[in-house]
C-alpha positions in Angstrom: 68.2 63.0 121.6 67.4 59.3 119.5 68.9 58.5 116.3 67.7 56.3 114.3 69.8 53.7 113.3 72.1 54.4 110.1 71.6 52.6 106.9 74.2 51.7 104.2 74.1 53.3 101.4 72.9 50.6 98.6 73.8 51.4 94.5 70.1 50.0 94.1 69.0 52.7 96.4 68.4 55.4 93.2 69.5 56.0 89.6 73.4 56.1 88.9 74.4 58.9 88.1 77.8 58.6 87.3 78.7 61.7 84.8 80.4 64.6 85.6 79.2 67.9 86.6 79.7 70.6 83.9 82.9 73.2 85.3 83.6 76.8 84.7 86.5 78.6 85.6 86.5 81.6 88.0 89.5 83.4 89.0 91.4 80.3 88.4 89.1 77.6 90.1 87.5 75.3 88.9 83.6 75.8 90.1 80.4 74.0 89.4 77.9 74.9 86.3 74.9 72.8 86.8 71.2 73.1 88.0 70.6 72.1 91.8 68.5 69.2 90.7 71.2 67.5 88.4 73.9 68.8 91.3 72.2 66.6 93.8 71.7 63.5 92.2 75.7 63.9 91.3 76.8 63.8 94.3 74.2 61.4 96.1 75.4 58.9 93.5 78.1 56.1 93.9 81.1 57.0 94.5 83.6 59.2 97.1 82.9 62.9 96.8 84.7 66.0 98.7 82.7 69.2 97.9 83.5 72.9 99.3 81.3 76.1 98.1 83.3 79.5 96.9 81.6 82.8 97.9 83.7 85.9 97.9 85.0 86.1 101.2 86.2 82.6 100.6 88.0 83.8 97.3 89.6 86.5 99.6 90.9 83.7 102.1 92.1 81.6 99.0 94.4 84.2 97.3 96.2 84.8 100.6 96.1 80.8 102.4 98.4 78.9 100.2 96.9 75.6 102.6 93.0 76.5 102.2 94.1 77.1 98.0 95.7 73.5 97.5 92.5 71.7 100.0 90.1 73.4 97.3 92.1 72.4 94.4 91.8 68.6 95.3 88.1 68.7 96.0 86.2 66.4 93.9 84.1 69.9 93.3 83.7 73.3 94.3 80.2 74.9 94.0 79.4 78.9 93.5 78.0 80.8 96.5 76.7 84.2 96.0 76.5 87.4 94.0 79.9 87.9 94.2 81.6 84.7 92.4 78.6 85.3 89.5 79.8 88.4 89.2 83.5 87.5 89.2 82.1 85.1 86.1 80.4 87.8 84.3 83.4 89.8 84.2 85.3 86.8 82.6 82.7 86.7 79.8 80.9 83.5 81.8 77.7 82.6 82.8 77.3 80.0 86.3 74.2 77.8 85.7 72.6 78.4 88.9 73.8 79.8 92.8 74.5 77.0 94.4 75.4 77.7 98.2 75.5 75.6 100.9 72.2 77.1 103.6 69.5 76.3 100.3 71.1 73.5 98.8 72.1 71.2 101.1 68.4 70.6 103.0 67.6 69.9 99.2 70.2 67.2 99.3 69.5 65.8 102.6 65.8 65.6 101.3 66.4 63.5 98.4 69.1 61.2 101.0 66.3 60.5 102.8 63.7 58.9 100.2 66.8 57.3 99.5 67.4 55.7 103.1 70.7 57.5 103.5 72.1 58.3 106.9 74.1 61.9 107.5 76.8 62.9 110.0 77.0 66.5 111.8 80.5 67.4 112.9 81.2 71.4 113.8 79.4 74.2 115.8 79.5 75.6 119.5 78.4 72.8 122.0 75.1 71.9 121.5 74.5 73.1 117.8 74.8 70.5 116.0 72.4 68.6 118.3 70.0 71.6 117.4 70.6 71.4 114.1 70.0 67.5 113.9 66.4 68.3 115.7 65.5 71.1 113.1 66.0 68.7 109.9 64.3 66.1 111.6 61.3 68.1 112.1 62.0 69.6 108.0 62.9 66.1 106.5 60.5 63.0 107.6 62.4 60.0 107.7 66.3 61.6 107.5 68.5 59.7 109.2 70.7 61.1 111.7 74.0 58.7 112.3 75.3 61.1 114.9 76.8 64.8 116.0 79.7 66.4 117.4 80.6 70.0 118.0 83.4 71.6 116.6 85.3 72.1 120.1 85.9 69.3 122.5 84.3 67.3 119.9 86.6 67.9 117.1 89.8 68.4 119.0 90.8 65.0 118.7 90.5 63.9 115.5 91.3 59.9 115.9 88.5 59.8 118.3 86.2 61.8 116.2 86.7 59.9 112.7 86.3 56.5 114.3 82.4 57.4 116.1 81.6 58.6 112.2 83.1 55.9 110.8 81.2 53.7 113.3 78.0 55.0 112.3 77.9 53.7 108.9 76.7 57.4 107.8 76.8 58.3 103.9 76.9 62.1 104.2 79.6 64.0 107.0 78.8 67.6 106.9 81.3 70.0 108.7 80.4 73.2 109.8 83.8 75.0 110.8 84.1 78.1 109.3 86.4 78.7 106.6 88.7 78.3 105.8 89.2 75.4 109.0 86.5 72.9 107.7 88.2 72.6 104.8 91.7 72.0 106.2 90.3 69.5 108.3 88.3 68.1 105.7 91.4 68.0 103.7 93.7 66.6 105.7 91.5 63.7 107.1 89.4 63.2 104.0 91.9 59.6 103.6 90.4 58.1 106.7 86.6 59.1 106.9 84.6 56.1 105.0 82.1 58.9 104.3 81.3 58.4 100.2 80.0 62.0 100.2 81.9 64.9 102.4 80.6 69.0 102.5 82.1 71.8 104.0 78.9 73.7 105.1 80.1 76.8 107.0 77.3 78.5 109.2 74.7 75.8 108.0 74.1 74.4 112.0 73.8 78.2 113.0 71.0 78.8 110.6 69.3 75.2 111.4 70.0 75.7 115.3 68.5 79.5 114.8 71.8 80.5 116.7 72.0 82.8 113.6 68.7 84.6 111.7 68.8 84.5 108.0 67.6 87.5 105.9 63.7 87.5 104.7 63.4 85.8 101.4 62.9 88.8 99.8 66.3 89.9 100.5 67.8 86.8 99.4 65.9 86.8 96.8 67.7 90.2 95.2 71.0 88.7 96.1 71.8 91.0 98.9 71.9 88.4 102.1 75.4 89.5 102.9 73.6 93.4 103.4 71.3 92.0 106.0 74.1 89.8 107.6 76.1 93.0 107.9 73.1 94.2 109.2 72.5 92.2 111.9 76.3 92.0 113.0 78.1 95.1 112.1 81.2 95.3 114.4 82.0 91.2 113.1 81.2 91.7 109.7 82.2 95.2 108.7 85.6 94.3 107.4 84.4 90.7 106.1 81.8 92.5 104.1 82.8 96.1 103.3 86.8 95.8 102.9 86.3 92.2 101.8 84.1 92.7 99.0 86.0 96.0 97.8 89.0 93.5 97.6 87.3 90.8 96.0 85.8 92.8 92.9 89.2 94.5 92.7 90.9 90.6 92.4 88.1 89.6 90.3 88.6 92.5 88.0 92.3 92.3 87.9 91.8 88.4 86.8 89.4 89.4 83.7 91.9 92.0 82.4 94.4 89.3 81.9 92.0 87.8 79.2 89.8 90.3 77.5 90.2 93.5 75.1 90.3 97.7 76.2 86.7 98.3 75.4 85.9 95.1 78.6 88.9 96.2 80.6 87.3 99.7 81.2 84.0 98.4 81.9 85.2 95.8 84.7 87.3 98.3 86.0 85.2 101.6 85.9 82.2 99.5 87.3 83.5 97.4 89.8 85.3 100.8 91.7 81.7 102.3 91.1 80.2 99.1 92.9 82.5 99.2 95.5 82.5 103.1 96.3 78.7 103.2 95.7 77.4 99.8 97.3 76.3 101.2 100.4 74.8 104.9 99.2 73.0 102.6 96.6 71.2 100.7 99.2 70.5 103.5 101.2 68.9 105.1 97.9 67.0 101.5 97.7 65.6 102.3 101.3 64.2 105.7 100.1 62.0 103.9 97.2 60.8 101.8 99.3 59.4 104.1 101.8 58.6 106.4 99.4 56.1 104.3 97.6 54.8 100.5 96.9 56.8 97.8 95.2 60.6 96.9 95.2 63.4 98.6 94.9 64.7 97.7 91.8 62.9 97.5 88.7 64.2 95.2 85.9 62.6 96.0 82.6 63.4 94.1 79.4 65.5 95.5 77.1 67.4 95.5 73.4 71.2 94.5 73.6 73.6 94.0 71.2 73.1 92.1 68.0 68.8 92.2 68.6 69.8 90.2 72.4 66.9 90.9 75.1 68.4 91.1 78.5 66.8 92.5 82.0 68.2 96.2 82.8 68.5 97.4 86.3 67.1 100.3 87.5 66.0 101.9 90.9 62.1 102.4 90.6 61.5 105.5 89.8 57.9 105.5 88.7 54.4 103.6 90.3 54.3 99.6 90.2 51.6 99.7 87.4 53.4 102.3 85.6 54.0 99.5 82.2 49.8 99.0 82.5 49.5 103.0 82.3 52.0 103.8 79.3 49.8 102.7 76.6 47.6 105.9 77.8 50.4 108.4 77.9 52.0 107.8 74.5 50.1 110.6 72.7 51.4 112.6 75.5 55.1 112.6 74.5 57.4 115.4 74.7 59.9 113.4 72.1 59.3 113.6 68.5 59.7 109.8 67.2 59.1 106.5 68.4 60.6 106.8 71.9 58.4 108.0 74.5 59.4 110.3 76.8 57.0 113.3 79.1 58.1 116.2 81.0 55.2 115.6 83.4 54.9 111.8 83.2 52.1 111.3 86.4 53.6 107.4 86.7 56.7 108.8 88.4 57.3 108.9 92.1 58.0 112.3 94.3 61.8 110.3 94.8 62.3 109.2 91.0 61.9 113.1 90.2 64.8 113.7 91.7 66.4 110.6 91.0 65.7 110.6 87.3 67.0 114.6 87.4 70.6 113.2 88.7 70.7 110.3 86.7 70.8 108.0 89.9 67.9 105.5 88.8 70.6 104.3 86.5 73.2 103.2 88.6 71.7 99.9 89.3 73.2 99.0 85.4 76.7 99.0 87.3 75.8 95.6 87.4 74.6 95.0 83.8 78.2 95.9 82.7 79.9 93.4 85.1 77.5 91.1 83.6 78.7 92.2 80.2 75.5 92.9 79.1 76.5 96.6 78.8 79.2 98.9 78.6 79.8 102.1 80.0 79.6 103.9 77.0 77.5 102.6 74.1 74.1 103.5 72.8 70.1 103.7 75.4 69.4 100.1 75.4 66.0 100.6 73.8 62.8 98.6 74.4 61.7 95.9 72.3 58.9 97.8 70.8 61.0 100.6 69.9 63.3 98.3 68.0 60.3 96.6 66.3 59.2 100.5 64.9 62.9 101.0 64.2 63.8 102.5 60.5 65.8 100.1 58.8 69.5 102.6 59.3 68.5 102.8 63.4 69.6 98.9 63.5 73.4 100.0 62.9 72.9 101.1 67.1 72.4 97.2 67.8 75.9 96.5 66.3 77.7 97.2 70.0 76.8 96.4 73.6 74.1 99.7 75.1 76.1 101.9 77.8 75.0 103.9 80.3 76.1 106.6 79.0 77.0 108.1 75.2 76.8 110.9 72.6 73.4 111.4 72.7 73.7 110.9 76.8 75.9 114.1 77.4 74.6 115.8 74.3 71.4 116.4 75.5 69.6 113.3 76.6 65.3 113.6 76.2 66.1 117.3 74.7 66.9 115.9 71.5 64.8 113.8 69.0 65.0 110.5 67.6 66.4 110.7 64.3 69.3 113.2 65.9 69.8 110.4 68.8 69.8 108.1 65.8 72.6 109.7 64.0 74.8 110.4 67.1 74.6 106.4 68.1 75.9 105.7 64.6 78.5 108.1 64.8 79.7 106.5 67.9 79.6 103.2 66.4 81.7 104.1 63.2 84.4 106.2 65.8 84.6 104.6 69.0 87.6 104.3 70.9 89.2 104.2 74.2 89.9 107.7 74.0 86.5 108.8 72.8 85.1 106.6 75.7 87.0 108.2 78.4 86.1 111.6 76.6 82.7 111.0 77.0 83.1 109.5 81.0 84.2 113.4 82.1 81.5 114.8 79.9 78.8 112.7 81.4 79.9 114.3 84.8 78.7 117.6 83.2 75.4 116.2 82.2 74.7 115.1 85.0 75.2 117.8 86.8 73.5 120.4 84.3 70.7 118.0 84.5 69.5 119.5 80.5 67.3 116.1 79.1 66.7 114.6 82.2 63.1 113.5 82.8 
């Protein structure tokens, strides 16, 4: 394969960008808050620059590798990778600006490197894939410059030798592909000698590049769940990454926000993130069945009313037709509910599936994940839709004064059997009394409702 020659980088070259990136806490670690696009620019700019990602198997590797810990505490940044470390934030009351992980943004980066006449380094792989990988963003990127490749075998086992042809090359950008938590040790431990200004751990990047390694459809990675189709695709390697490893890792990540929130969030984190990690596969086998069952996605996220008048997106499993919103307007005279929620015994939008999974209250369990957002609780008040609010009596808005739950008064008390104004009074009588006690009180009862099945339609 040709290179083309390496260029130096040149402070001319584009904008300096010399602030620092935003930082947010997570279990501990400092991680990145930013947008991709001000990301990028960051850490194209002057100046040296070590940068390792986080994802949840990482955060796993961390709390037991005291070496891999101290490599990511001296990184000039670490960068959020996945569902798993957003939802680790959420549970701490925080909110990551964007996922940042290393197979989307770093042909983004290399992108902007280029228009930029900047010059990157590929170090890491089985022989032969970083060579790949060098063709691949050559064909994606006009113009990048590739200084040079090694693999991660014979061509990382001596070090010395290694540094000096990267060194040699005059390239900007060295990006290691390793595994973790190796890349980063090495990274770490000869950060002092590579002239590199900018250096990124990049884990199974070269695999993905070299199509050693299929990513998931973007689909998939669009609902967050690439990890699901990586298990997929290698179960026997990735079972006990994926399946004990994430178990563990919401367990650490809830044990980390009970340290610094109240009872009311430490039951939340701690009832949903078991739920997540019992239910995580039976809830995407459920996901399977919608989506053979009729047209559309999976999930369906539908605005709703949170607390203090706050819109937020709840989760559901799709339980009704795709244009089922476009059809409501027709169906509202046909109500079975006295008031100004609608509700109908024999609503035609609903699937042959969401009958049965509206009669055992599994369409909800998708808000697992609104309460380790903290958008709900377990126990609180419907979250209502924003219409309903805008009809609301003036006494209703008392139900806005706490976080909507999955479950409640009116929940076990009868659900879609009883009106309004009662589901109006019980909401308020929950929000003048509740209490640990009367949430765990209503947890068991919900079990009974759920299984009686009275209201639910």
């Amino acid at each position: 394969m040709q290179y083309q020659p390496a260029l130096h980088f040149s402070s001319g070259a584009h904008p300096a960008e010399t602030r620092k990136l935003p930082l947010c806490p997570v279990l501990g670690l400092p991680l990145v808050s930013a947008d991709t696009e001000t990301v990028i620019r960051t850490l194209l700019a002057p100046g040296r620059r070590t940068v390792f990602f986080l994802n949840a198997h990482c955060a796993n590797i961390r709390a037991s590798n005291a070496s891999y810990a101290a490599a990511l505490a001296r990184a000039d940044y670490v960068l959020p990778d996945g569902i798993g470390v957003e939802l680790a934030a959420r549970m701490q009351g925080r909110r990551l600006a964007a996922n940042l992980n290393g197979t989307d943004l770093t042909p983004r980066l290399l992108r902007l490197a280029a228009r930029w006449g900047m010059s990157v380094f590929l170090i890491g792989g089985t022989p032969g894939t970083a060579d790949a990988a060098a063709q691949r963003l050559c064909l994606d990127i006009p113009g990048l410059r590739i200084a040079g490749t090694r693999d991660g075998f014979a061509g990382a086992a001596r070090p010395e030798e290694a540094i000096d042809e990267i060194n040699a090359s005059g390239a900007d950008i060295l990006l290691v592909a390793m595994g973790v938590p190796q890349q980063e040790l090495w990274i770490d431990e000869h950060r002092h000698l590579i002239d590199a200004p900018l250096v990124l751990g990049v884990g199974a990047l070269f695999d993905f590049l070299a199509g050693n390694v299929r990513r998931a459809p973007a689909w998939v990675r669009r609902r967050r769940m690439e990890w699901a189709w990586r298990l997929a695709m290698e179960p026997r390697r990735l079972a006990k990454r994926y399946l004990v490893g994430n178990a563990t890792f919401l367990a650490r990540a809830a044990t980390h926000a009970v340290r610094q929130t109240d009872a009311q969030r430490v039951l939340d984190i701690a009832i949903s993130g078991s739920a997540l990690a019992v239910l995580g596969l039976p809830m995407l086998a459920v996901a399977a069945l919608v989506r053979l069952d009729s047209k559309g996605p999976a999930l369906f996220k539908q605005v709703r009313v949170g607390k203090d008048g706050t819109p937020f997106g709840v989760y559901k499993f799709r339980s009704m037709h795709v244009d089922a919103e476009a059809r409501r307007a027709a169906l509202l005279a046909t109500s079975d509910r006295e008031g100004v929620c609608f509700k109908s015994r024999n609503d035609p939008r609903i699937t042959r599936i969401g009958k049965y999974l509206r009669r055992l209250s599994i369409d909800e369990l998708p808000q697992i994940i609104n309460v380790l957002k903290g958008e709900m609780s377990i126990v609180g008040p419907r979250p209502a839709l924003p219409e309903e609010v805008a009809n609301y009596p003036q006494r209703a808005m008392g139900r806005l004064d706490v976080k909507p739950g999955i479950t409640g008064l009116w929940q076990v008390a009868g659900r879609a059997n009883i009106g309004f104004d009662k589901m109006i009074d019980l909401d308020l009588a929950y929000v003048r009394s509740r209490s640990t006690l009367l949430n765990l009180i209503l947890i068991m009862l919900t079990f009974r409702a759920v299984l009686s099945g009275r209201g639910a339609y």
